[in-house]
N, C-alpha and C positions, 0 to 999 in steps of 0.2 A: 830530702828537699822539701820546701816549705813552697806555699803561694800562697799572700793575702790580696782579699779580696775584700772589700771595706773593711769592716772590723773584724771580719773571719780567716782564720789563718787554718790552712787546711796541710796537710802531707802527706805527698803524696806517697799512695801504695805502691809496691813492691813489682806487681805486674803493670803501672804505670811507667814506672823510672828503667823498668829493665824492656818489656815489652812495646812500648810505646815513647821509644828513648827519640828514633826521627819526632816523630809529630811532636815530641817536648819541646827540642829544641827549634823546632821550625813556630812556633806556635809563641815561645816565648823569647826568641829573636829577632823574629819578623811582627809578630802581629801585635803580642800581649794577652796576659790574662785576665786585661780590664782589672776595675777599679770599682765598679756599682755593679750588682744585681737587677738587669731591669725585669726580669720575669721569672718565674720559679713557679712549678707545682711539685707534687708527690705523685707517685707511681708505684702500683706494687709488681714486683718482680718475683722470679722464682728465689731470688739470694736476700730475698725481704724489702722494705720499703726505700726506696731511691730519690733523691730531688734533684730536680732535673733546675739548672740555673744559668739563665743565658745573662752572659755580662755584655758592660756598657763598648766591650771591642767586638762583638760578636760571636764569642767563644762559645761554647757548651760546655757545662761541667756537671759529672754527675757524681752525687756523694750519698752515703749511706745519711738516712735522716737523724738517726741518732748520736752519728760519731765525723769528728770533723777530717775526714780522711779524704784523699782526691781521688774515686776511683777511674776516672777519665777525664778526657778534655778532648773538645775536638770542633774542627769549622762546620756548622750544619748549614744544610739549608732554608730555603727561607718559610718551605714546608714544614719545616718540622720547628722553627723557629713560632710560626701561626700556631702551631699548636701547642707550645711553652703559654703562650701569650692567651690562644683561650681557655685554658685549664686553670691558671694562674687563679689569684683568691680574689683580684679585681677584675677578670676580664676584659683586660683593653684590648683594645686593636692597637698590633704593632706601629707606630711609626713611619712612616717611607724614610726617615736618614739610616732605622735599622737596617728595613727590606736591605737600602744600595748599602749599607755594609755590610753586610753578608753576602750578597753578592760580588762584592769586591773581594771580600776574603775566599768564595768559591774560585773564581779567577785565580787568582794567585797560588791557588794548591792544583788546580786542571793542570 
């Protein structure tokens, strides 16, 4: 399975499609995997460096930095969404249309 994301086409891994098959399709029926990246940093992990990318539907997606694979996806909240946004390489402040999307999308999976 593939997901683009503006001009990035990511596919997804193996413990996404098998392990994470509900949230796929609830995620990619209901909500979407967005179309722009408004926020992205890097994070180092134990499994090596990660980018963390919140898209323009409110998604999370986290992918190895080096290779375009989709190792998750998932509805964050709007905490850990602030914290996408002040890590990022501009430091914005999030939006309020994001905040109330995310929150709309927390709803919808409660």
């Amino acid at each position: 399975m593939t997901i683009c994301i503006g001009k990035t086409v990511l596919t997804a891994s193996k413990h996404f499609e098998e392990d994470r098959k509900t949230r796929l399709e609830i995620i990619g029926n209901n909500i979407g995997f967005g179309t722009a990246v408004l926020a992205s940093c890097v994070q180092d992990t134990p499994k090596g460096k990660r980018e963390y990318l919140l898209t323009d539907s409110g998604i999370m997606i986290i992918k190895p930095i080096d290779k375009d694979i989709l190792i998750t996806a998932y509805v964050p909240n709007v905490t850990q969404c602030q914290q996408i946004y002040s890590k990022s390489k501009s430091r914005m402040v999030m939006p309020y249309w994001v905040v109330r999307m995310v929150q709309i999308n927390q709803e919808y999976f409660l």
